[in-house]
Each structure stands twice: as structure tokens, then as C-alpha cells.
C-alpha positions as CSV (number, residue, x, y, z in Angstrom):
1,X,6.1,36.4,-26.8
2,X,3.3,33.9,-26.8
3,X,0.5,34.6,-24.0
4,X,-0.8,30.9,-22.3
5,X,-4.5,32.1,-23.7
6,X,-3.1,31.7,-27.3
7,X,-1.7,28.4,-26.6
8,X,-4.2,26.8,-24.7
9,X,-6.5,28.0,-27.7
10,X,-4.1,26.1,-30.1
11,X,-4.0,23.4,-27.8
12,X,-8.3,22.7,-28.0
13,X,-7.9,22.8,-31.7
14,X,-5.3,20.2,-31.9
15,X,-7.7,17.7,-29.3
16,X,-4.7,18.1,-26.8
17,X,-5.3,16.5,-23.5
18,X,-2.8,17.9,-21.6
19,X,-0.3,21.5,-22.1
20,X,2.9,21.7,-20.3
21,X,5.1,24.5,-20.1
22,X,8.9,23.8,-19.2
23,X,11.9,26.6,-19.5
24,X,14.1,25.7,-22.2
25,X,11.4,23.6,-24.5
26,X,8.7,24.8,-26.6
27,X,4.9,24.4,-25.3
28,X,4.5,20.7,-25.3
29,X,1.1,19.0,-26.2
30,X,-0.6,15.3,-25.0
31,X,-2.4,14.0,-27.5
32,X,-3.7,10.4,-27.6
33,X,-0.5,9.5,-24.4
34,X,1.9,11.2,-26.9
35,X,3.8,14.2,-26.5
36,X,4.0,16.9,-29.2
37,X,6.4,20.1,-29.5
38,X,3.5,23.4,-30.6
39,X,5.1,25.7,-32.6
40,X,6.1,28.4,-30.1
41,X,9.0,29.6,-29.2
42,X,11.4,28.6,-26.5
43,X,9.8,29.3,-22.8
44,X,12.0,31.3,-20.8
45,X,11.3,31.6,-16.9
46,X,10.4,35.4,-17.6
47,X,7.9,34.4,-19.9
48,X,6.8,31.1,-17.6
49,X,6.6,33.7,-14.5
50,X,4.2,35.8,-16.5
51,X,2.1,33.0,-17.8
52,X,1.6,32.6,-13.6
53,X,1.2,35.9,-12.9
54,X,-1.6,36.3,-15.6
55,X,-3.4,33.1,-14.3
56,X,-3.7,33.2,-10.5
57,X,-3.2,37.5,-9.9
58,X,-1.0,39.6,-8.0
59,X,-2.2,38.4,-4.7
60,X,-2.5,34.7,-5.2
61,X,1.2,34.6,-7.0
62,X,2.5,35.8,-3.9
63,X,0.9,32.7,-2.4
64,X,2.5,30.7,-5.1
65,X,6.0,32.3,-4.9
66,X,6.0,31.6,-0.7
67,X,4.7,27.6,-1.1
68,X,6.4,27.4,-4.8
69,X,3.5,24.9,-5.7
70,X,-0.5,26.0,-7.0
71,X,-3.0,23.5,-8.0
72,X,-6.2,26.1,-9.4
73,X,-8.5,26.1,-12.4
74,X,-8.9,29.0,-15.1
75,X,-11.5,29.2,-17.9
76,X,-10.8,30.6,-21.3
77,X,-13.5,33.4,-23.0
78,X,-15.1,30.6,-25.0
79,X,-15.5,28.8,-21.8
80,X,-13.3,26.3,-22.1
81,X,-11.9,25.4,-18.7
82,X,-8.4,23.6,-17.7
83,X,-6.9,22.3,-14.2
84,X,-3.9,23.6,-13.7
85,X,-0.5,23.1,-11.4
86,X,1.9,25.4,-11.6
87,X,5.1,24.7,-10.0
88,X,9.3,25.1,-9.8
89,X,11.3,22.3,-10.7
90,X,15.5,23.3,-10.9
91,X,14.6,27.4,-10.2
92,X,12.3,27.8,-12.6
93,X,8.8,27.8,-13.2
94,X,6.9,24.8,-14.8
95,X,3.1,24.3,-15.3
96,X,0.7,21.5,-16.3
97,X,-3.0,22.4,-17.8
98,X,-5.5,19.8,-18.1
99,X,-8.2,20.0,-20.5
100,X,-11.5,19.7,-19.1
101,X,-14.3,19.2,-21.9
102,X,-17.1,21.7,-21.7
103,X,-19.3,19.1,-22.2
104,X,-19.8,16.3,-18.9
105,X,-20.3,13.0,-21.0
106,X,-23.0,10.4,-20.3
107,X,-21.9,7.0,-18.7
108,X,-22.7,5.2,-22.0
109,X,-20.7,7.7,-24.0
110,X,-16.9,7.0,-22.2
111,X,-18.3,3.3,-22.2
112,X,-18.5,2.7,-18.7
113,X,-20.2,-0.6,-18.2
114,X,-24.1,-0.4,-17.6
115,X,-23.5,-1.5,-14.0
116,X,-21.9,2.0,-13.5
117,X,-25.1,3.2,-14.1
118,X,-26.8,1.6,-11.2
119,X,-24.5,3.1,-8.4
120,X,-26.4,6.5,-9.3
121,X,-29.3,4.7,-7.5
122,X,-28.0,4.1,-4.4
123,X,-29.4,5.9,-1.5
124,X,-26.5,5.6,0.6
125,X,-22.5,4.3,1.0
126,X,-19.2,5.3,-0.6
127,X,-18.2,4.4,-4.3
128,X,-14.8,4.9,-4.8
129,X,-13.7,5.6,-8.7
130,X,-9.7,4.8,-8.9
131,X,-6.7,4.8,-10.7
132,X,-3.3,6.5,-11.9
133,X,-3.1,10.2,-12.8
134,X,-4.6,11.0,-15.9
135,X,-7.0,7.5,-16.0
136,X,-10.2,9.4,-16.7
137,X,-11.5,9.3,-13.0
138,X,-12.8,13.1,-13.2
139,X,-14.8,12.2,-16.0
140,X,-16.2,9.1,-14.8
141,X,-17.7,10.7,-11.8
142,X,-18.9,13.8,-13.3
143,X,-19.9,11.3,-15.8
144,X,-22.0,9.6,-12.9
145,X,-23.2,12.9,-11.2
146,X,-24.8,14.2,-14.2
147,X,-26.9,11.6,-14.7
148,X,-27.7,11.6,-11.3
149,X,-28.2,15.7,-12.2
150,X,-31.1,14.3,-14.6
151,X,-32.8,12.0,-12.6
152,X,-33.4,13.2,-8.9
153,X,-34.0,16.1,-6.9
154,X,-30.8,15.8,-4.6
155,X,-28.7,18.5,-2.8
156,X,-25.4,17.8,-4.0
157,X,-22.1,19.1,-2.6
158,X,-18.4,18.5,-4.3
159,X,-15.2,19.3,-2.6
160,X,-12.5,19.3,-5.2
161,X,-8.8,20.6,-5.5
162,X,-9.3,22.3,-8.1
163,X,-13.0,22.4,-9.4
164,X,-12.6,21.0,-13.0
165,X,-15.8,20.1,-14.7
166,X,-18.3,23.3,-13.8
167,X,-22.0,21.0,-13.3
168,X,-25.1,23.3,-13.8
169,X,-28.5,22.9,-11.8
170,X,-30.7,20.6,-13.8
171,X,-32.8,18.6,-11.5
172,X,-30.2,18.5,-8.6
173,X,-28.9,21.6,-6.5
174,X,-25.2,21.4,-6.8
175,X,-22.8,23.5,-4.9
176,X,-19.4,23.2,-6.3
177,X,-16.3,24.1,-3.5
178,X,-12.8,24.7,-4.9
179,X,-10.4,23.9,-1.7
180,X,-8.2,26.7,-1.3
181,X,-10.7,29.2,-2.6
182,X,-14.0,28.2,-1.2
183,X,-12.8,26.4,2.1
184,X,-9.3,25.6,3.2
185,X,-8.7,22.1,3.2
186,X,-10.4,19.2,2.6
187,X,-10.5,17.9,6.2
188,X,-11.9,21.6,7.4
189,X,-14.9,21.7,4.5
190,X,-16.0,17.8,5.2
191,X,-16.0,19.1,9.1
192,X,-18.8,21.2,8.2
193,X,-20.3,19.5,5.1
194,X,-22.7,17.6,7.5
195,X,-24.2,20.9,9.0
196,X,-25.3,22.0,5.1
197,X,-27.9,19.3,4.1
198,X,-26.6,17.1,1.6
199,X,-28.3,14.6,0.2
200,X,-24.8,13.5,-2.0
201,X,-21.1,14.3,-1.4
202,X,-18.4,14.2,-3.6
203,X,-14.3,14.4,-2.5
204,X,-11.6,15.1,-4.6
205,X,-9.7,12.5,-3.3
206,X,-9.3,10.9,-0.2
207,X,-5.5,12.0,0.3
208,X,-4.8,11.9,4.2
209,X,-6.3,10.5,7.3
210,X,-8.1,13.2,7.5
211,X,-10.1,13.6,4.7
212,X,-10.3,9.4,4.7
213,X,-12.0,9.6,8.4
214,X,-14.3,12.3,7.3
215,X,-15.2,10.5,4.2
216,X,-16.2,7.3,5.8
217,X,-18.0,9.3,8.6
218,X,-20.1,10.9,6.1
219,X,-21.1,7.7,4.4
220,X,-21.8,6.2,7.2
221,X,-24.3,8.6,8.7
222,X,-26.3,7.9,5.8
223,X,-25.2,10.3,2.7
224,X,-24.3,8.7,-0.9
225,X,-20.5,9.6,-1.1
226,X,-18.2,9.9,-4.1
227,X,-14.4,9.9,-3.7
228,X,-11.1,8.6,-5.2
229,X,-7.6,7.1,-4.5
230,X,-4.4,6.5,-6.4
231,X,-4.9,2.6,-6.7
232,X,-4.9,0.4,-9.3
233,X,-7.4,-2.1,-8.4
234,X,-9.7,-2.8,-5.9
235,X,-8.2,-5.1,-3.3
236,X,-5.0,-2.4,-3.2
237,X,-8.0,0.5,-2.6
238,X,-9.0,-1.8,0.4
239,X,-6.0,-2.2,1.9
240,X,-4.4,1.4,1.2
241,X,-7.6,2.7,3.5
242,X,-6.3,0.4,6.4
243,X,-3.1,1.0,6.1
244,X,-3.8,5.1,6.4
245,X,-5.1,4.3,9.8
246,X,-2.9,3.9,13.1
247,X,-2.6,0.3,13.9
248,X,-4.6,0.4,16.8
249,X,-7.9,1.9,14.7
250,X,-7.3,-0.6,11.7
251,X,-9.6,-3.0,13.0
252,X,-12.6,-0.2,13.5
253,X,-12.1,1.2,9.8
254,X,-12.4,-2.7,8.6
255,X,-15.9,-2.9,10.3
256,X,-16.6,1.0,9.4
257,X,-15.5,0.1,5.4
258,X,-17.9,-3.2,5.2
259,X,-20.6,-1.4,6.5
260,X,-20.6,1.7,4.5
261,X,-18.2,0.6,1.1
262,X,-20.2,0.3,-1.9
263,X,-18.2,-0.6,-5.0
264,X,-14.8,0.0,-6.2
265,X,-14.3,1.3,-10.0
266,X,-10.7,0.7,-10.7
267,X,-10.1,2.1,-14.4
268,X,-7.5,2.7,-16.7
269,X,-7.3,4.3,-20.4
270,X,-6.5,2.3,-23.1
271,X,-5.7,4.4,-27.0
272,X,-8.5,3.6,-29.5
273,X,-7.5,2.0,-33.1
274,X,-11.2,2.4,-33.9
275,X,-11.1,6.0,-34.0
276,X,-8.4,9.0,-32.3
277,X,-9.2,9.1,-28.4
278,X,-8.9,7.4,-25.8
279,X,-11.4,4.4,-24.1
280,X,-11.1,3.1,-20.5
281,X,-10.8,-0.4,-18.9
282,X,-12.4,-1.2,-15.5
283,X,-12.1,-3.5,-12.3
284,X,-15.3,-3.2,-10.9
285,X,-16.0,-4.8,-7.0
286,X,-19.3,-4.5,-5.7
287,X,-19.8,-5.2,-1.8
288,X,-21.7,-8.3,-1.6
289,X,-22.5,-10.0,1.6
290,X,-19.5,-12.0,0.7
291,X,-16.7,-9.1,0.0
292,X,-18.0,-7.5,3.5
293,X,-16.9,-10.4,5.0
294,X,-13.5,-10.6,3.5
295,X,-13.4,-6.7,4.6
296,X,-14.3,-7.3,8.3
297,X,-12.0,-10.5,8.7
298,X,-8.7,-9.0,7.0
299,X,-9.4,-11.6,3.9
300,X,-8.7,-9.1,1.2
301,X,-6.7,-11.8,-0.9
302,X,-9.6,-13.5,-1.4
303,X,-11.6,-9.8,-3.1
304,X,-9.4,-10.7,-6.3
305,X,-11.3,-14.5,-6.9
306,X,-14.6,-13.0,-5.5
307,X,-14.5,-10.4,-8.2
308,X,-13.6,-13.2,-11.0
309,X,-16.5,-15.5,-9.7
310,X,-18.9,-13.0,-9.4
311,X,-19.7,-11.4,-12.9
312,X,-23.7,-12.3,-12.4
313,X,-23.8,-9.8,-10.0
314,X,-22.1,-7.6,-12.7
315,X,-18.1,-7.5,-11.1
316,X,-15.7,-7.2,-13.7
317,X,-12.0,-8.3,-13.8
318,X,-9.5,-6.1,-15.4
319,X,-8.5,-8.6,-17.9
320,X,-12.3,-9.1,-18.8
321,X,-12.7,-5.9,-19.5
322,X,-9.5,-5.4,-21.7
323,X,-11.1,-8.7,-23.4
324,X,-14.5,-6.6,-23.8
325,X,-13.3,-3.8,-25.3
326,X,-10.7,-5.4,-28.1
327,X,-13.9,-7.5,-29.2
328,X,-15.9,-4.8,-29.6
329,X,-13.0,-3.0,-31.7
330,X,-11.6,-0.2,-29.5
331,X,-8.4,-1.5,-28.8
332,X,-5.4,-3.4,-30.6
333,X,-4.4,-7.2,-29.5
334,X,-1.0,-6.5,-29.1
335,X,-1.8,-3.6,-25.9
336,X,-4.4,-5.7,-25.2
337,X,-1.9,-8.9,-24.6
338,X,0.6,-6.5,-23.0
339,X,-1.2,-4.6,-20.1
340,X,-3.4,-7.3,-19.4
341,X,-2.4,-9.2,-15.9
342,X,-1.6,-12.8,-17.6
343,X,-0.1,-12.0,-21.3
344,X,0.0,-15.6,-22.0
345,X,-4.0,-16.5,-21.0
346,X,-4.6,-13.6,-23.1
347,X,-3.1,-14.3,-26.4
348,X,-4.6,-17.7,-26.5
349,X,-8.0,-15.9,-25.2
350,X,-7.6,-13.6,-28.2
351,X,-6.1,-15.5,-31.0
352,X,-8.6,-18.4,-31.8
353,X,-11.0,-15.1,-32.9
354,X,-8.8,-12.7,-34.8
355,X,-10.2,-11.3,-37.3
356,X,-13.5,-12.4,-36.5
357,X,-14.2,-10.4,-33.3
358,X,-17.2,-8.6,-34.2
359,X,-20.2,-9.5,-32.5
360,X,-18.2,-11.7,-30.4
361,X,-19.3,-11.7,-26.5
362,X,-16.4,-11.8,-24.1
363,X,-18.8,-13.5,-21.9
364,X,-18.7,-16.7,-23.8
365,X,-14.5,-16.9,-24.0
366,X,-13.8,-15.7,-20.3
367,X,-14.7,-18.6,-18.2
């Protein structure tokens, strides 16, 4: 029988993303948003139930068996680390790893735009990084925090479920709290995250009332907050915080969210044909006078043209994005054409320059 150190170990050879363990099936790999049988045997639940066992200890399986869901982290000798849920779907035991790189990349390596850069600088407000499972928005704000980690002499606090990418103390003092280990719940740690000096706070994700009132709070009493949501763009983010609230606070959260909202980085992960990996796409809304405005008066229809009229300020459309990065060779015209929002505008964007798209700036086709 296979133990889950030996095939997480095969899976960081093969550039995996993702591991998932399933009774009945072999060890099953992501690599590239494809999935890949290892060459293990068959998982029974026995051998799925040890895997568990070995992971979280006596004590905190108990745990597991009595809620029959886990979300944790666990680090391999070489010091690779991988989020992990472990859970029972039909009777038996299933579990998802993560890979989490040793190494936080910089802003310009995931190619972030250099606007991303600039949020670092902020003294105070929420920035919201968003997007489906798996759309890289771990990455982008450890991505963010390291090179605020380089730069400044900040207290820094992060409350995350579980910790994935371990940041040292460079410039910054960072204290890293794993919900469920370090601090119950979300809403309980941002109670008493106020009363511990922070200069910079980081959520998870803002997954509940809650956390999303304690979130806001915090940015609005004058910290730099990080955070992120399950939306694909950023007029949805807008309106998903409203909608969280009862109808009779909606109108307060609209005045507390133009005062204290930042920017919104919607992303999502496109494969590269340039070279095996992966390369993300961003919506990016920054909160001009304007946008605060649309905020406070319920106009969040209009965020979408503001966005698309507003790239001087350095606001970025999903579709100009998508443009960007098939120009500058990452991605292929056909996925390009097909996840953009208007296929049709697209095509004709992108067939006048094919196979001349070097050096091309999207700037100058995008009007």
C-alpha cells in the first residue's frame, strides 16, 4: 500500500497542481486543468482512512470523523507544503491536496499587471482579489504581501483556513493564524485582531456576515485589509457584499463599502501555449470618485462601463486583458475567442493581427 507522502512526492515531480484521492480510482493528478491517473494502485477506504489518520492525528481525526469534513495544511520533509480537504462523499473518504509552491512569486512573475503593484502602497482600505476555486487568488495575494514583506516595516496579521503559503519575516512582522488551530473561526480571530496592533490584515475569505462586517470594520478604522470572494467580476463582488447584509443594513454597508473599498482584482487562469503552466486574466476596478458614487447610490450597473472608460487610471476589462495576454504570446486565439465576454468583437479584434502579434499593444486595438 502506497503512503500519501510517496504520492504527493510523485505528484511535485510531475508539476501536479492538484492530488485527489477517491475510493475506487487510482491517485488522480491536475496538471495544466487536466486530470491524470498516477500509477498507484486502486484506493480503498481502508487505505483513504489511513492516509487521514496519518495527516491530521489521533485526536484531530476524531474531529474529522464527528463533522466528516477537514480543511488543514501538512508540509512534506523537503518542505513542500499542500492545502488540504479531506472529506466523505457516498461512505467513504475522499481528499483534495493543493500544491502550494515553496517559493511566494513576485507580482511581475504570475504577470499581474503593474497597477497591482501599486495597491501594496496603500496606507489604508480593502482590496479584494476574486474569482472561482483554483483562479490563483492565494498566489496573487501572497504574491502582493511579499513584496509588501520587502519594502516596509509593517505588522502584518493573516487569518486563513488553512495557512497555505508559510511567509517569513523579511522587513515586515508577520503572524500567520490557521482558523481552527490558532483561533476558532474567522469572525472570533477578526473580533480580537484590532486589540493586537496591526498595521495590515489579511482574510481568507470573507464567507459570512460575519467575517464580511468584521472585515469592513477593520478597514474602516484605518488598517490596509486583504480579503477574497467567490465572484467573477467586480460589479458581482459589489453586489454579493450587499446582498450578505439584512435589508434594512444594506443601505449602511453601501456608504461603509465607498468609503473604505479600494480596488477589486477579479482574475481567472488561462493555460499557456508559450510554455507548460498556467497565466492569469484580470478585471481590475479601482475606486474612483466616480465608482464610490455608483456604490453609495445603488448604480452598480454603471461599475462595468466605468471600468471600460477608465483604463488611464489603469482599470482593466476582462476582455482587455484576455486581448493582452494572446498578444504577448501566452495564450491561444481560439480560448481567447471562447471565454472572452463577446466572442464575436473578439475574433475580429484578434484576426486582422494573426500571426503578427508580437510587439503588438492591445492598447492601440481595444478602443
Amino acid at each position: 500500500m502506497v503512503d500519501v507522502k510517496t504520492i504527493l512526492t510523485e505528484a511535485i515531480k510531475q508539476s501536479a497542481s492538484d492530488v485527489h484521492i477517491n475510493v475506487g480510482l487510482p491517485p488522480i493528478l491536475r496538471k495544466n486543468t487536466d486530470l491524470v491517473d498516477m500509477e498507484f494502485p486502486v484506493v480503498s477506504n481502508e487505505h483513504a482512512k489511513e492516509m487521514v489518520l496519518a495527516l491530521l492525528g489521533p485526536d484531530r481525526f476524531k474531529k474529522f470523523e464527528a463533522m466528516r469534513d477537514a480543511d488543514f495544511s501538512t508540509m512534506l520533509d523537503d518542505g513542500h507544503r499542500f492545502r488540504v480537504n479531506a472529506h466523505y462523499q457516498r461512505g467513504t473518504i475522499a481528499i483534495a491536496f493543493r500544491l502550494i509552491p515553496n517559493l511566494i512569486p513576485s507580482i511581475d512573475d504570475i504577470h499581474l499587471p503593474p497597477i497591482v503593484k501599486e495597491l501594496t502602497d496603500l496606507p489604508r482600505g480593502l482590496v479584494l482579489v476574486t474569482g472561482h476555486t483554483g483562479a490563483g487568488k492565494s498566489t496573487s495575494l501572497a504574491s502582493m504581501l511579499g513584496l509588501i514583506n520587502s519594502k516596509y516595516r509593517k505588522h502584518v496579521i493573516t487569518l486563513e483556513d488553512p495557512i497555505e503559503y508559510a511567509l517569513e519575516n523579511r522587513t515586515c512582522i508577520i503572524e500567520q493564524r490557521e482558523i481552527g488551530f490558532d483561533c476558532p473561526s474567522f469572525g472570533a480571530a477578526l473580533k480580537r485582531v484590532l486589540r493586537q496592533d496591526p498595521d495590515i490584515i489579511m482574510v481568507g475569505e470573507m464567507r459570512d456576515l460575519e467575517t464580511t462586517r468584521s472585515t469592513v470594520t477593520a478597514a474602516e478604522t484605518g488598517h490596509l485589509v486583504f480579503s477574497t470572494l467567490h465572484t467573477i467580476n467586480a460589479a458581482q463582488t459589489i453586489e454579493r457584499i450587499i446582498d450578505i447584509y439584512p435589508a434594512g443594513q444594506q443601505n449602511q454597508i453601501r456608504t461603509m463599502l465607498a468609503n473604505t473599498l479600494q480596488a477589486v482584482i477579479s482574475q481567472t487562469l488561462f493555460r499557456r501555449v508559450d510554455q507548460p503552466g498556467m497565466v492569469p486574466c484580470v478585471e481590475i476596478l479601482l475606486c474612483t470618485s466616480a465608482v464610490r458614487n455608483c456604490i453609495r447610490e445603488n448604480r452598480i450597473y454603471e461599475i462595468a462601463n466605468i471600468i471600460e472608460t477608465s483604463r488611464k487610471f489603469g482599470m482593466m476589462t476582462m476582455d482587455n486583458s484576455i486581448a493582452d495576454a494572446y498578444f504577448k504570446g501566452f495564450i491561444g486565439r481560439e480560448e481567447a475567442i471562447a471565454r472572452s465576454s463577446n466572442p464575436a468583437k473578439m475574433e475580429k479584434l484578434l484576426k486582422p493581427v494573426e500571426g503578427a502579434r508580437e510587439g503588438r499593444q492591445v492598447a492601440s486595438v481595444i478602443e
